[in-house]
N, CA, C and O atoms as CSV, one atom per row, in Angstrom:
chain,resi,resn,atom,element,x,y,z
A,1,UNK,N,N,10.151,104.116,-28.763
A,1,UNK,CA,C,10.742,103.452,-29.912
A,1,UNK,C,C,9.945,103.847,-31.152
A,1,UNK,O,O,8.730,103.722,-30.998
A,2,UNK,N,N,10.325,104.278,-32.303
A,2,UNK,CA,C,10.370,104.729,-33.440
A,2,UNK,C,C,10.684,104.316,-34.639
A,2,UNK,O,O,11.569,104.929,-35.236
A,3,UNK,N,N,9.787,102.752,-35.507
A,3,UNK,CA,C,10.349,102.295,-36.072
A,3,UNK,C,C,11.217,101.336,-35.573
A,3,UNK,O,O,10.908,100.721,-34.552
A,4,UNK,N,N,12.350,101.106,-36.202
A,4,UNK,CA,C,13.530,100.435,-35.580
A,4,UNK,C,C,14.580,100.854,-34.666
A,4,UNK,O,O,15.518,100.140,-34.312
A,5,UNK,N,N,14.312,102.354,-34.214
A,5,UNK,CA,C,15.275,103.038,-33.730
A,5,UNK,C,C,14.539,103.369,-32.282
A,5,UNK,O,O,13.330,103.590,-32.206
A,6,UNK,N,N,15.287,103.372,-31.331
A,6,UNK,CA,C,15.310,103.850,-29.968
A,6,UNK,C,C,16.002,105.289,-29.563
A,6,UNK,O,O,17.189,105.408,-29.865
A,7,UNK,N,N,15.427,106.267,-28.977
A,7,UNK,CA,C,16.385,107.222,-28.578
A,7,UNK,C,C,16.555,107.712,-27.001
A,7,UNK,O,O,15.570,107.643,-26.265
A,8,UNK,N,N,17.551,108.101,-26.604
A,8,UNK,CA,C,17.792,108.501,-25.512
A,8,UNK,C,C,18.174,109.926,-25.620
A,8,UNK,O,O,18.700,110.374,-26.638
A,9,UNK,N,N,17.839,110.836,-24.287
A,9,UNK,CA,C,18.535,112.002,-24.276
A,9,UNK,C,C,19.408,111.679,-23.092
A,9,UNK,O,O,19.321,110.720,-22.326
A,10,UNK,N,N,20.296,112.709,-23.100
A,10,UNK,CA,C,21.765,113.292,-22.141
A,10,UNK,C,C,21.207,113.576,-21.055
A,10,UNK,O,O,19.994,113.763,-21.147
A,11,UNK,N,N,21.830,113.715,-19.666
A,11,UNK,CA,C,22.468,112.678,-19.696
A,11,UNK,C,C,22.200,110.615,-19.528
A,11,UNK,O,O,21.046,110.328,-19.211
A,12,UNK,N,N,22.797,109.856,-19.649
A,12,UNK,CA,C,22.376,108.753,-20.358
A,12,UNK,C,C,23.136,108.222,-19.032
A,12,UNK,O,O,24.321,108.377,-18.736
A,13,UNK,N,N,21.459,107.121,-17.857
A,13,UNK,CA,C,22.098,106.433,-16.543
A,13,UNK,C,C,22.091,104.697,-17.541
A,13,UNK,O,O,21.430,104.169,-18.435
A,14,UNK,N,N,23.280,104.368,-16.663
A,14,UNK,CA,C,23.642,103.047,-17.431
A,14,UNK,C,C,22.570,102.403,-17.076
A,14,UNK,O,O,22.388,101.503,-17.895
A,15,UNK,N,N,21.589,102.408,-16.092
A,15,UNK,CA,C,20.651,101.405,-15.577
A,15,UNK,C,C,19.570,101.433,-16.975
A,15,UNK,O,O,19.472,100.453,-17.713
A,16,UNK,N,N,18.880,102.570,-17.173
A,16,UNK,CA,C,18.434,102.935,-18.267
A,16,UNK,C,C,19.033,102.186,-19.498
A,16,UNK,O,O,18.489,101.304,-20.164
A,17,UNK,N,N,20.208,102.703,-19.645
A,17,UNK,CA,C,20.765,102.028,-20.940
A,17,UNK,C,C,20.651,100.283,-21.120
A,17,UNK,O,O,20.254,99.498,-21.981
A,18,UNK,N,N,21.333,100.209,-19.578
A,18,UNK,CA,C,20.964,98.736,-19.793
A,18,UNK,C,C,19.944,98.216,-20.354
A,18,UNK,O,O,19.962,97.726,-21.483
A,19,UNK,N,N,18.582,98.304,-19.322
A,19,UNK,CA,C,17.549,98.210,-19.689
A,19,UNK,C,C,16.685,98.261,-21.069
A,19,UNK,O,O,15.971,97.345,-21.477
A,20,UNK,N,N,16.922,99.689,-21.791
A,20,UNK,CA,C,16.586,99.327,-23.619
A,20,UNK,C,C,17.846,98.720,-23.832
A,20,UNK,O,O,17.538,98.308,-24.950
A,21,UNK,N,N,18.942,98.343,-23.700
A,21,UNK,CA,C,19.728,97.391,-24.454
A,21,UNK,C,C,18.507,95.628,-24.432
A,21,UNK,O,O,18.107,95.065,-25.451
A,22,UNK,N,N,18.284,95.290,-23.336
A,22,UNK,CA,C,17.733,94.152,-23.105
A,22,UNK,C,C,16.631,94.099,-23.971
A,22,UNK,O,O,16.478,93.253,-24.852
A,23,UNK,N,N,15.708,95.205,-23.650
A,23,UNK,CA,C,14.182,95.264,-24.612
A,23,UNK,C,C,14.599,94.724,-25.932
A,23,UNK,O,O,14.006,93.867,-26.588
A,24,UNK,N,N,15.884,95.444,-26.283
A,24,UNK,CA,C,16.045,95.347,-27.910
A,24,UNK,C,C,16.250,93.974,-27.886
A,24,UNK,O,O,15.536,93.344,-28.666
A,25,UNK,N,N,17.059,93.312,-27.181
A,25,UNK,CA,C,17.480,91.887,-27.508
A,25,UNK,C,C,16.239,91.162,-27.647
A,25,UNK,O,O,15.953,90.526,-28.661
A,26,UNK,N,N,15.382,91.273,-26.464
A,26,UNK,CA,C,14.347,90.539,-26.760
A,26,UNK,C,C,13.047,90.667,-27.200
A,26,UNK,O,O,11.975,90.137,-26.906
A,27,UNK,N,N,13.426,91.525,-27.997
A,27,UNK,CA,C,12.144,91.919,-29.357
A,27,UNK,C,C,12.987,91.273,-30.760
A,27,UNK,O,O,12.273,90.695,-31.579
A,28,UNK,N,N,14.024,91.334,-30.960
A,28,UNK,CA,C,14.388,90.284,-31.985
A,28,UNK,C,C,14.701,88.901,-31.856
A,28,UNK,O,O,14.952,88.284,-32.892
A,29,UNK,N,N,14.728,88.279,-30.706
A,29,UNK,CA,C,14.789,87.216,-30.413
A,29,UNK,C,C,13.569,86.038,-31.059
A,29,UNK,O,O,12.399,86.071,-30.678
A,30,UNK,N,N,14.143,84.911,-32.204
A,30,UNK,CA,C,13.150,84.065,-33.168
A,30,UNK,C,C,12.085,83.733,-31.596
A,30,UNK,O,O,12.429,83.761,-30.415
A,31,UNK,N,N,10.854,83.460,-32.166
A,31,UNK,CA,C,10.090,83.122,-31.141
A,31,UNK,C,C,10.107,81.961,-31.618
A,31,UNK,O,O,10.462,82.004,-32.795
A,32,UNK,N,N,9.790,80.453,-31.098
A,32,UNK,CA,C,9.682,79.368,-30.612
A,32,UNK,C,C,8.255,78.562,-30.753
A,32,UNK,O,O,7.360,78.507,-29.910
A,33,UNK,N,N,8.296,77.899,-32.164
A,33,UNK,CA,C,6.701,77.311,-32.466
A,33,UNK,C,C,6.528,76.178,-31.917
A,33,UNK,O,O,5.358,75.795,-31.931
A,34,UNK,N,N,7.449,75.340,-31.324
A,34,UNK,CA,C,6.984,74.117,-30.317
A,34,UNK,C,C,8.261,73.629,-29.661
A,34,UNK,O,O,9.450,73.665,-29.976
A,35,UNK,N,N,7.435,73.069,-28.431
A,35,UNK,CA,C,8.656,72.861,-27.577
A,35,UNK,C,C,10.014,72.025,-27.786
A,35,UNK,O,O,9.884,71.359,-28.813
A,36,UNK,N,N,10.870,71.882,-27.377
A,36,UNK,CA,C,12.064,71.450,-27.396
A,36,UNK,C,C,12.307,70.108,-26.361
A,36,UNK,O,O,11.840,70.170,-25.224
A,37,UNK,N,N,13.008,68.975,-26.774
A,37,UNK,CA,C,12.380,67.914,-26.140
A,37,UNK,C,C,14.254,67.242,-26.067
A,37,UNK,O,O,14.743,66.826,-27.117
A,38,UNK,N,N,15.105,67.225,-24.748
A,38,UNK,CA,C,16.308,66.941,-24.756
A,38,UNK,C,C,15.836,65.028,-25.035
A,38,UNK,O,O,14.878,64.274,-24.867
A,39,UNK,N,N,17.049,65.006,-25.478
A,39,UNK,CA,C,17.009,63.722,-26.010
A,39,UNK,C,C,18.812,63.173,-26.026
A,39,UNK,O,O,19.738,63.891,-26.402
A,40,UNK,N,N,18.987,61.314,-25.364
A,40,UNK,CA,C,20.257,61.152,-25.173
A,40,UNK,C,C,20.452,61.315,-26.794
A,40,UNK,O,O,19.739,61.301,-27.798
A,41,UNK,N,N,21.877,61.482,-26.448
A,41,UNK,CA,C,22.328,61.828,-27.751
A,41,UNK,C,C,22.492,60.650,-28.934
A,41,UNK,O,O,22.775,59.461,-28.790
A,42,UNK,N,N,22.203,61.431,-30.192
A,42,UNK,CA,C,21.855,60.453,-30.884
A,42,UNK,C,C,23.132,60.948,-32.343
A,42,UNK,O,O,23.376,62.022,-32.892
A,43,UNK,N,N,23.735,59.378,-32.535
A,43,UNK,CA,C,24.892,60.245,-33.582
A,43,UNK,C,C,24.332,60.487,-34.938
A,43,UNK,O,O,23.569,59.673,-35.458
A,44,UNK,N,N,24.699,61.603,-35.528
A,44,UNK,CA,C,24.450,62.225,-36.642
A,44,UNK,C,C,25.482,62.231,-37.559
A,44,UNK,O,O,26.569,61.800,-37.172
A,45,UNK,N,N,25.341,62.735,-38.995
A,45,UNK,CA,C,26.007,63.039,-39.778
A,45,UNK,C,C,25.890,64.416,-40.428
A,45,UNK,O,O,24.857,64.476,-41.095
A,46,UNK,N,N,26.514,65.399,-40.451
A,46,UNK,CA,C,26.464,66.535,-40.756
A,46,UNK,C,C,27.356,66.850,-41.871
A,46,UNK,O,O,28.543,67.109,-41.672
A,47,UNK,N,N,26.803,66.839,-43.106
A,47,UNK,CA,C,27.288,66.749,-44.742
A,47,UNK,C,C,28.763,65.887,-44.291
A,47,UNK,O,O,29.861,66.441,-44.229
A,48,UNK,N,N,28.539,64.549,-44.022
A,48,UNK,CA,C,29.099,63.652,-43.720
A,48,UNK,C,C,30.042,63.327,-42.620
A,48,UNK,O,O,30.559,62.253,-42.314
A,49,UNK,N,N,30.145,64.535,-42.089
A,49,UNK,CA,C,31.110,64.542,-40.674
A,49,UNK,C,C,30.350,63.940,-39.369
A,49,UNK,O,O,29.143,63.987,-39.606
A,50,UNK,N,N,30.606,63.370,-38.028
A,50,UNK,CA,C,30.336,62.969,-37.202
A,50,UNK,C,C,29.814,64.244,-36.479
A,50,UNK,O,O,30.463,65.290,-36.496
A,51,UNK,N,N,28.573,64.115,-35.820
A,51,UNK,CA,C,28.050,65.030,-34.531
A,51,UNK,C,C,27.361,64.359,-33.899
A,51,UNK,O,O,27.471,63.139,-34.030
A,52,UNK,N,N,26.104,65.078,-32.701
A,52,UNK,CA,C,25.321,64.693,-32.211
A,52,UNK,C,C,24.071,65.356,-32.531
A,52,UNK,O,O,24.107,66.472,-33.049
A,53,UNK,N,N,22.906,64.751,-32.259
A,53,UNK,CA,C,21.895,65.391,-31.844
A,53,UNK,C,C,21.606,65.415,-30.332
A,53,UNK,O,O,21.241,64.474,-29.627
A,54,UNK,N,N,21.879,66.860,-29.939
A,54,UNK,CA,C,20.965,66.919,-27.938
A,54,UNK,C,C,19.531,66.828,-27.722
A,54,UNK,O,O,18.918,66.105,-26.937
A,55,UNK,N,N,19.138,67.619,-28.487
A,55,UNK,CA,C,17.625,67.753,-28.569
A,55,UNK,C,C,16.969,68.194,-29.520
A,55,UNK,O,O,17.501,69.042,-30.237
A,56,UNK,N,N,15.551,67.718,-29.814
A,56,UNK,CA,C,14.466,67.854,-30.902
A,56,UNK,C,C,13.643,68.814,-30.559
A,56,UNK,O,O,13.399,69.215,-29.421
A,57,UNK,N,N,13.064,69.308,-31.922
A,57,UNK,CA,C,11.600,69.520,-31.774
A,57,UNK,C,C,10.906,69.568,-33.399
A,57,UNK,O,O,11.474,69.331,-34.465
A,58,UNK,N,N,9.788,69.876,-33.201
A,58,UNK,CA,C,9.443,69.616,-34.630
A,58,UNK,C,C,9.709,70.348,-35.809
A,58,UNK,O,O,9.387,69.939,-36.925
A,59,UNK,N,N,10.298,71.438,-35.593
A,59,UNK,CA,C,11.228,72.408,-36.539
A,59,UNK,C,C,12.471,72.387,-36.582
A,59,UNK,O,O,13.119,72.761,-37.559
A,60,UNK,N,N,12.998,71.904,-35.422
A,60,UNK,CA,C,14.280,71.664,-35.754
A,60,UNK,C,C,15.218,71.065,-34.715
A,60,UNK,O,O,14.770,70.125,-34.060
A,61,UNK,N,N,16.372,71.451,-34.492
A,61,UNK,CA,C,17.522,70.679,-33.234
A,61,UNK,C,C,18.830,71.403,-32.727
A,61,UNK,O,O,19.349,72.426,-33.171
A,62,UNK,N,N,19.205,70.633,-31.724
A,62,UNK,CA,C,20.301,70.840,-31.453
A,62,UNK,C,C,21.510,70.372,-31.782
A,62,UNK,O,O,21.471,69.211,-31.374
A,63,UNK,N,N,22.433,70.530,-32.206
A,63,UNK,CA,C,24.162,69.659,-32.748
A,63,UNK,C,C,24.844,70.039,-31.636
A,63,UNK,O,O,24.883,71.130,-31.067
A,64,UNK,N,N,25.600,68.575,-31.295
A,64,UNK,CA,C,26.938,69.097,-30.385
A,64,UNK,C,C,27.890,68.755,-31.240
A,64,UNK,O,O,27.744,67.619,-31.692
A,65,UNK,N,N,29.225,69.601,-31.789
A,65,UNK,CA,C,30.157,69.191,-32.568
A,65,UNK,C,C,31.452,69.916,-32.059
A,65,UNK,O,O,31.758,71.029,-31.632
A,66,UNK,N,N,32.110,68.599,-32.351
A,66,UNK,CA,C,33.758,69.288,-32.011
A,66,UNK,C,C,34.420,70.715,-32.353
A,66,UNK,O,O,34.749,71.146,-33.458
A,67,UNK,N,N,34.535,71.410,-30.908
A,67,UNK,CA,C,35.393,73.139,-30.867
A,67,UNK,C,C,36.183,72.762,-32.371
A,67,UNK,O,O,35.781,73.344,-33.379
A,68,UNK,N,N,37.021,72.027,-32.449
A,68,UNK,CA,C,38.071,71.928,-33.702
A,68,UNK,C,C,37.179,72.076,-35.306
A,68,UNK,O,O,37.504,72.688,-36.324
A,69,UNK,N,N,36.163,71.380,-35.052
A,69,UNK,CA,C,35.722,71.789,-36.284
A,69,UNK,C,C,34.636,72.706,-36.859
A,69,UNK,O,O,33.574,72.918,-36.273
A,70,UNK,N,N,34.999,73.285,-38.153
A,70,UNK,CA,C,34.093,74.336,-38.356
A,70,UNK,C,C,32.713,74.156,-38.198
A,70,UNK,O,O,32.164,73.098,-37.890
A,71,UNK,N,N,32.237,75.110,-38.396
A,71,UNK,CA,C,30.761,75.391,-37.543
A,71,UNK,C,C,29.795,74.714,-39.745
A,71,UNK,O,O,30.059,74.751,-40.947
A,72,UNK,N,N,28.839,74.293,-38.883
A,72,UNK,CA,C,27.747,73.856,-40.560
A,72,UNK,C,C,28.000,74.869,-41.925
A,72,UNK,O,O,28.723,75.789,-41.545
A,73,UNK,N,N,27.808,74.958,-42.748
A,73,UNK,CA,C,27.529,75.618,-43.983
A,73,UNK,C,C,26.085,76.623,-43.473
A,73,UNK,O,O,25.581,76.565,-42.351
A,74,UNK,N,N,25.686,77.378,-44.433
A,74,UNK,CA,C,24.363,78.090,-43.749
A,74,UNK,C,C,23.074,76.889,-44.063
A,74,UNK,O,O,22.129,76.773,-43.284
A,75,UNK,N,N,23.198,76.143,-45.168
A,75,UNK,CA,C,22.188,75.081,-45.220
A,75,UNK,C,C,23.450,73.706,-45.193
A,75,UNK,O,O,24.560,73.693,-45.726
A,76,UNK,N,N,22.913,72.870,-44.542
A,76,UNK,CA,C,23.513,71.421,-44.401
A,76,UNK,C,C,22.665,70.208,-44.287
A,76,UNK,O,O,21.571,70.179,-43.723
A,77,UNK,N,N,23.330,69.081,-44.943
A,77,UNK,CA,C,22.536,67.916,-45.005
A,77,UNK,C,C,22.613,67.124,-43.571
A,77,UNK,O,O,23.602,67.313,-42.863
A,78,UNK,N,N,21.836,66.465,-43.250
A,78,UNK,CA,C,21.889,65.511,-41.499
A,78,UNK,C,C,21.426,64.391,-41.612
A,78,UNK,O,O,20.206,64.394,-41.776
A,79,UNK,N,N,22.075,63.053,-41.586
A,79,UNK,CA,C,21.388,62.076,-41.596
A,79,UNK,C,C,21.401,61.482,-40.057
A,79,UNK,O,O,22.340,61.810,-39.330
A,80,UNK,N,N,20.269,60.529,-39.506
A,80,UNK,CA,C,20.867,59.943,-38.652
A,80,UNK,C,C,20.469,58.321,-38.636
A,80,UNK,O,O,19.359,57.841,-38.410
A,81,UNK,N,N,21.698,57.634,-38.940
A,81,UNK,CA,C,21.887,56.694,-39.752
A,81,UNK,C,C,20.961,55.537,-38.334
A,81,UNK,O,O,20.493,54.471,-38.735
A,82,UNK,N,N,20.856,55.786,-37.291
A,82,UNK,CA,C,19.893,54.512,-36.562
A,82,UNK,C,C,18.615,54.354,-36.660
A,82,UNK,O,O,17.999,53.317,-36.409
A,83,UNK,N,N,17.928,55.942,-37.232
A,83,UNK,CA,C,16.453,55.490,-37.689
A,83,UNK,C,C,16.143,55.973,-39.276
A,83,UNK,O,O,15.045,56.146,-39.805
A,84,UNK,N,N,17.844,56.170,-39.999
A,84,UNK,CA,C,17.316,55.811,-41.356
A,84,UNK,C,C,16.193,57.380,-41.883
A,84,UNK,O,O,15.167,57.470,-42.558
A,85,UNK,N,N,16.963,58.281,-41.236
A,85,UNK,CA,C,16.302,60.106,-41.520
A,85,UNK,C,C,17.354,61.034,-41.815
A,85,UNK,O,O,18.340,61.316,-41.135
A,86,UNK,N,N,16.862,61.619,-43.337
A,86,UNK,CA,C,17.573,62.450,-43.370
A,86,UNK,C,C,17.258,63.585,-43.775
A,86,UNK,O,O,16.680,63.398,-44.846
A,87,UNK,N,N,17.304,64.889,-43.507
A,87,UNK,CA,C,17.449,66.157,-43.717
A,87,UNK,C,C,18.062,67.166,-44.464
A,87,UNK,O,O,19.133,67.020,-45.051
A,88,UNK,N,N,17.329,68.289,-44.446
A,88,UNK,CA,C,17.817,69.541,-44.774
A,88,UNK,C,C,17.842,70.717,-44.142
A,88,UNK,O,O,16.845,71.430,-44.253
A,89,UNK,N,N,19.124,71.244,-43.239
A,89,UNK,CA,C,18.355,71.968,-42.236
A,89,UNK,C,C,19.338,73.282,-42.715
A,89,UNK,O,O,20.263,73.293,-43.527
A,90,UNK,N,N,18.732,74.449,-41.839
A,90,UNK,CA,C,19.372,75.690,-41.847
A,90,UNK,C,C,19.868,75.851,-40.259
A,90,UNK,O,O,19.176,75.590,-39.276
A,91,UNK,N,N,21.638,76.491,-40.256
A,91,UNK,CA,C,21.757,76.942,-39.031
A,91,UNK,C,C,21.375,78.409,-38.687
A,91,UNK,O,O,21.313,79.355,-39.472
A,92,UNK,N,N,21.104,78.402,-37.192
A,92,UNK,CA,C,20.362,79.510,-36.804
A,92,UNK,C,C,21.222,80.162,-36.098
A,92,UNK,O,O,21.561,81.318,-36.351
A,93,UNK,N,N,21.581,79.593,-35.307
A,93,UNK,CA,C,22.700,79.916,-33.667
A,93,UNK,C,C,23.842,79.418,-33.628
A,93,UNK,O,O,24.013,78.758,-34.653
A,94,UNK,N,N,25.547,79.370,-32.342
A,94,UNK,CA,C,25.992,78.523,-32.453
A,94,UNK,C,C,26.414,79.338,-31.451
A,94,UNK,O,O,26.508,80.565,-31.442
A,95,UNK,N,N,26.747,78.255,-30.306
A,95,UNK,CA,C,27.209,78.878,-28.942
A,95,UNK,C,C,28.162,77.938,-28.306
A,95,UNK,O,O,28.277,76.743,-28.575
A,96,UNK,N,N,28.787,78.572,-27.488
A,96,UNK,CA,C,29.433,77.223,-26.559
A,96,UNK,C,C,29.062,76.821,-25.294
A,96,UNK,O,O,29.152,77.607,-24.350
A,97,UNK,N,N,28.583,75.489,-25.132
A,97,UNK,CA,C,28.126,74.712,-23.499
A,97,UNK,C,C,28.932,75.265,-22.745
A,97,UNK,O,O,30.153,75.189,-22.879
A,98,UNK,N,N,28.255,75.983,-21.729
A,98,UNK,CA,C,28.780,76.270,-20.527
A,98,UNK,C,C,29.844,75.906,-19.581
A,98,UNK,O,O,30.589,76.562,-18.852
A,99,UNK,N,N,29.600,74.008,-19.948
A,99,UNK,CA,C,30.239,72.918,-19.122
A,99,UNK,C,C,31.680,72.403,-19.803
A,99,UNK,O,O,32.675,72.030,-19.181
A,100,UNK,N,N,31.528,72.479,-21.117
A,100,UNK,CA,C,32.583,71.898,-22.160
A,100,UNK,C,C,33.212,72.191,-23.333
A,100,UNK,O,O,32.915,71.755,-24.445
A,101,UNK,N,N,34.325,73.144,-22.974
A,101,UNK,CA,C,34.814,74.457,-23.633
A,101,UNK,C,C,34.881,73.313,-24.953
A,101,UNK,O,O,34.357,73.779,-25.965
A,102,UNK,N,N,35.388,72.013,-25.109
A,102,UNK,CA,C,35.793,71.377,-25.871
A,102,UNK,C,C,34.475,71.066,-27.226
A,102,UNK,O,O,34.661,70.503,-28.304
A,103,UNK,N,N,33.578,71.474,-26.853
A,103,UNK,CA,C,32.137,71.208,-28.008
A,103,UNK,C,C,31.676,72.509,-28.110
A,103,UNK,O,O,31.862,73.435,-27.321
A,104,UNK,N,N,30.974,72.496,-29.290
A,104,UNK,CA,C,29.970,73.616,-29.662
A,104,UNK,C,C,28.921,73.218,-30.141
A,104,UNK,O,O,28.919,72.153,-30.758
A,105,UNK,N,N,27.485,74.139,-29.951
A,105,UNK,CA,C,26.195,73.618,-30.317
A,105,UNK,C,C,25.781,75.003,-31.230
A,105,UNK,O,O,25.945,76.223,-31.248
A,106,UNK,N,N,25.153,73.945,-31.937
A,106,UNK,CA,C,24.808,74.649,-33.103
A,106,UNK,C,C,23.139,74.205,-33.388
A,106,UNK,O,O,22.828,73.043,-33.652
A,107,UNK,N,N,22.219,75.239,-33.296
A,107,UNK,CA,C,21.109,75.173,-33.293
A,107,UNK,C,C,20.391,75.467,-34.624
A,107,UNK,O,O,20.334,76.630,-35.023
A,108,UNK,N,N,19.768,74.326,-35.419
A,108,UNK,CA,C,19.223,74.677,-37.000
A,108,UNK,C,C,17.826,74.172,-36.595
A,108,UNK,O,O,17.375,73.614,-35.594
A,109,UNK,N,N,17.286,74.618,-37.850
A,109,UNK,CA,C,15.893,74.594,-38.188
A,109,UNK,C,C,15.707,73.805,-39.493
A,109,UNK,O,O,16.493,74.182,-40.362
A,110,UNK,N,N,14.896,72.830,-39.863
A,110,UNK,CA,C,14.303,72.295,-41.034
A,110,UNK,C,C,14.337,73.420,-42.067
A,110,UNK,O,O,14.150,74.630,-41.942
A,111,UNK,N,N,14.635,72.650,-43.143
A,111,UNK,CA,C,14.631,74.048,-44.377
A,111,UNK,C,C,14.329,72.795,-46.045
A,111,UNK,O,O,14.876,71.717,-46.279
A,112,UNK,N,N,13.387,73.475,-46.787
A,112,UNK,CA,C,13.379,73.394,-47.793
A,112,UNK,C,C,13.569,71.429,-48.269
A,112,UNK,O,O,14.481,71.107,-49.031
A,113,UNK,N,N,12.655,70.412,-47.731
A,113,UNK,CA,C,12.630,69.246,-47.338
A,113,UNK,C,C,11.329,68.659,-48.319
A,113,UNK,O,O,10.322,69.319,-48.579
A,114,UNK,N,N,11.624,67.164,-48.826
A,114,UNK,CA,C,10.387,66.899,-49.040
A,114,UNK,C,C,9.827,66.695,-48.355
A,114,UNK,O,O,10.342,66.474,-47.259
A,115,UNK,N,N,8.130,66.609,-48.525
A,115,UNK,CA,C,7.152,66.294,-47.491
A,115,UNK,C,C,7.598,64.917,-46.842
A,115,UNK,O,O,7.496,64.813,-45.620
A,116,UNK,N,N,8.145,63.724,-47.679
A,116,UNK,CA,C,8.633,62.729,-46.715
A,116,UNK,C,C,9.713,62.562,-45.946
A,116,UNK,O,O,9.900,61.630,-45.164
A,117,UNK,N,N,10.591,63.674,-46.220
A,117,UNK,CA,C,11.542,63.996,-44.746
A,117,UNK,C,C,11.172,64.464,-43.525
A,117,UNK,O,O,11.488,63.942,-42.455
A,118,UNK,N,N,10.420,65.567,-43.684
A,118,UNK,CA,C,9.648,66.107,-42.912
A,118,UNK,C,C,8.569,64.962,-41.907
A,118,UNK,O,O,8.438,64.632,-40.729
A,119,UNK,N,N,8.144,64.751,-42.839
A,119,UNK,CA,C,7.114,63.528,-42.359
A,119,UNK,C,C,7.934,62.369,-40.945
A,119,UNK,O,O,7.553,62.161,-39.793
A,120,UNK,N,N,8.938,61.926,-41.576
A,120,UNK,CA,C,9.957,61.184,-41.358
A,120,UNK,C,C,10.892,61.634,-39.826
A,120,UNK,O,O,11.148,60.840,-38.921
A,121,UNK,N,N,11.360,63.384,-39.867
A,121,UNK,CA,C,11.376,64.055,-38.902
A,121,UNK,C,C,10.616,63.972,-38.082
A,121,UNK,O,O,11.134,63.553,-37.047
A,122,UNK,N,N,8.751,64.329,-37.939
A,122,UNK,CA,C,8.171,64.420,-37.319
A,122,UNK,C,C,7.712,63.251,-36.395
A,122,UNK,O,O,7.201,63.287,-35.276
A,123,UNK,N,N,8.079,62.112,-37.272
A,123,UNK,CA,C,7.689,60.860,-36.268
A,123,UNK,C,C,9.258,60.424,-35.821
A,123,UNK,O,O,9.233,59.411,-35.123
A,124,UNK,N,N,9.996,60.710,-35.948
A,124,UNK,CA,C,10.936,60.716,-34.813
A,124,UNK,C,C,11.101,61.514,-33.654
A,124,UNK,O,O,11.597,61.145,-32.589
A,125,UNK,N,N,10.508,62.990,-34.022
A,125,UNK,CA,C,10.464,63.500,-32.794
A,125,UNK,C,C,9.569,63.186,-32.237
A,125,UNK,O,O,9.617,63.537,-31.058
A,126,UNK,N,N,8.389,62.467,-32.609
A,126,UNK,CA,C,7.611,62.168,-31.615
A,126,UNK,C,C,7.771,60.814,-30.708
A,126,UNK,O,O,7.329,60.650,-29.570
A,127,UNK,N,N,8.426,59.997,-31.408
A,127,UNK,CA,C,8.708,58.970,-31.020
A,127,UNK,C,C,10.191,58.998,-30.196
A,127,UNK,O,O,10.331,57.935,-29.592
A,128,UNK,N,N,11.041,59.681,-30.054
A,128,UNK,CA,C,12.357,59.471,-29.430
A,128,UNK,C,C,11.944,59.527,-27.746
A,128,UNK,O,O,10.980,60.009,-27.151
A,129,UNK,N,N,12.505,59.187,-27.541
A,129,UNK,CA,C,12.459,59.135,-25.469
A,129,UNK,C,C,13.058,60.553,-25.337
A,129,UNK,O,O,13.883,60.957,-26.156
A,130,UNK,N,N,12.487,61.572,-23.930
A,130,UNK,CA,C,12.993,61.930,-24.142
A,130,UNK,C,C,14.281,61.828,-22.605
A,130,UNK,O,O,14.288,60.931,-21.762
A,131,UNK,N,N,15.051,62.806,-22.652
A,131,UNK,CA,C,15.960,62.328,-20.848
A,131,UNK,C,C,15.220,63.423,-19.859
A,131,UNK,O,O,14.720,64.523,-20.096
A,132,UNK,N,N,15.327,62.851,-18.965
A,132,UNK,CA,C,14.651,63.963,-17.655
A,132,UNK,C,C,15.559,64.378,-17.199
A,132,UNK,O,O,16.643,64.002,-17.645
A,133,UNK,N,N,15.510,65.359,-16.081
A,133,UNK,CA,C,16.062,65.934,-15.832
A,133,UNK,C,C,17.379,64.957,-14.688
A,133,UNK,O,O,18.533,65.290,-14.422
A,134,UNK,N,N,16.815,64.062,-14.366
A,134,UNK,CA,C,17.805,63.488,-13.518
A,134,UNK,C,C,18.783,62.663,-14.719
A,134,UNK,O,O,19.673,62.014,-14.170
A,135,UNK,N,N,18.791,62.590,-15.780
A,135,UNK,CA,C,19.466,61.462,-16.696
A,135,UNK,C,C,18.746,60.717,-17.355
A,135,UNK,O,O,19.058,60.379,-18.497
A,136,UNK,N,N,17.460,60.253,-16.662
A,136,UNK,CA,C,17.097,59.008,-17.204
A,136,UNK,C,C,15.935,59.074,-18.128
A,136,UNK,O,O,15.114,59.968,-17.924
A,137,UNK,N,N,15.760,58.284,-19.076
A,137,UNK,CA,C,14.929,58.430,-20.424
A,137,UNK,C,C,13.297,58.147,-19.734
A,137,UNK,O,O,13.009,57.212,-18.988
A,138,UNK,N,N,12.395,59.194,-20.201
A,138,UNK,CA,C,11.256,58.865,-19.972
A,138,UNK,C,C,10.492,59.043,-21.340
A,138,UNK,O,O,10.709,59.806,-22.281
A,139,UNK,N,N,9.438,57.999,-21.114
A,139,UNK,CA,C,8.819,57.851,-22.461
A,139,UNK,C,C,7.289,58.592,-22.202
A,139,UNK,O,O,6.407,58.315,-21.390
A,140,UNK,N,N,7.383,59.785,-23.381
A,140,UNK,CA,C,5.572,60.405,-23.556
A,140,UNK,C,C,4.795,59.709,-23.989
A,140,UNK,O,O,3.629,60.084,-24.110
């Protein structure tokens, strides 16, 4: 690899190809500054529309929001009106659950916040329960 560019010569085995196809994916893939913590879902507001939050972490979250409706703006506001927090986040990703053609998740990051949102963020993620793997909420 050369810069940004990869080369192959002729003739070209798909196993090979495969293979730098993957490298490439996961050399641009965002790396991950702290862990991710599933959490029951908690309702949100997304520049005033209804969603969820699945899961936290201290940079940012997960949204589950209705297939029907459009996907966030590139920056969007989030409140979540049961502990009284609200945000400024950027979307990053947006994929569809495996399980439920009917939702889409949309994965953002904190963006451009005062220090007391942030602040405000951070002790909710530390404080939310989070769910285990069987369902049930365990507290750190």
């Amino acid at each position: 690899m050369v810069g940004q560019a990869m080369y192959l010569t002729r003739p070209i085995e798909l196993a090979v190809l495969s293979c730098f196809v993957s490298m490439a994916l996961m050399e641009d893939k965002p790396v991950r500054r702290s862990p991710r913590k599933a959490v029951q879902r908690f309702d949100a507001l997304v520049n005033g529309e209804p969603a969820a939050i699945v899961d936290v972490s201290v940079e940012g979250f997960r949204l589950e929001l209705p297939r029907a409706r459009r996907l966030p703006p590139p920056y969007f506001g989030v409140r979540i009106p049961l502990v009284s927090v609200a945000i400024i986040a950027s979307r990053r990703w947006a994929m569809s659950p495996s399980k439920d053609a009917s939702k889409i998740w949309c994965g953002a990051a904190l963006s451009h916040n005062p220090s007391g949102a942030e602040e405000a963020w951070r002790s909710f993620v530390d404080t939310v329960p989070i769910v285990g793997s069987s369902g049930v909420r365990v507290n750190l």
